[in-house]
N, C-alpha and C positions, 0 to 999 in steps of 0.2 A: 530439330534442335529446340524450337518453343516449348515444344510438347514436352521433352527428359526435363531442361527448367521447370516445368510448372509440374511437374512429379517433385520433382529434387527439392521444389519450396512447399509441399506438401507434405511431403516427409520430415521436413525439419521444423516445421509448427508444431507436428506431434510429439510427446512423450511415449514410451512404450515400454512393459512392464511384461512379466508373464501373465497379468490376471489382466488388466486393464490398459485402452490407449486414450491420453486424457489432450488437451490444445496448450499446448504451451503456455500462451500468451495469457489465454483465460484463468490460468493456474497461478502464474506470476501475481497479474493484476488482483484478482480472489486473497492469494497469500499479503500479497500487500494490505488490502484495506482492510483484512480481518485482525494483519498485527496494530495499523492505525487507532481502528476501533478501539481495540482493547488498551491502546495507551492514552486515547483520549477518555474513554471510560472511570479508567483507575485516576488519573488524573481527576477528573471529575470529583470524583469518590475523594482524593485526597484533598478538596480544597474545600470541601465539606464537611468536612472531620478533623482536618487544621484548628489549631488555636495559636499557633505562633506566625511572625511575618517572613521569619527564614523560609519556612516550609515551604508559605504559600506562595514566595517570589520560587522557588525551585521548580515545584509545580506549574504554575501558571507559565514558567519560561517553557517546558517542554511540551504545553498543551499548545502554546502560539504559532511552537516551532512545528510541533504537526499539523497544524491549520494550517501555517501557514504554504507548507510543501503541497497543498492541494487544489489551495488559492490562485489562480493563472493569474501574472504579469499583467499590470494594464498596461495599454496600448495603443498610442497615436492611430488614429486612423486617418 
């Protein structure tokens, strides 16, 4: 029984495609920080190319908001 399990969790890490079989998890993680990237990027870009204070409070809210999503919680220890 251990053994069909640990196939069974094997098979569902994977993706599978007619051309290619890719890790799930790696794919996720990957697609997440490279849309982050690109929105703290542009953000970037737009708080140095601003001249007005609307812009830049717009900007700088959604460059905090994804800092701050990848910032871990402090924590009593």
């Amino acid at each position: 029984m251990d053994i069909e399990k640990g196939v069974n969790k094997q098979e569902t890490s994977e993706w599978k495609s007619c051309c290619l079989i890719i890790d799930k998890n790696a794919t996720i993680f990957f697609s997440q920080l490279s849309i982050a990237m690109i929105t703290i990027i542009f953000c970037i870009v737009q708080l140095s190319l601003s001249n007005t204070c609307e812009r830049d409070s717009l900007y700088s809210g959604i460059l905090t908001l994804v800092i701050g999503v990848y910032i871990p919680t402090p924590r009593l220890k």
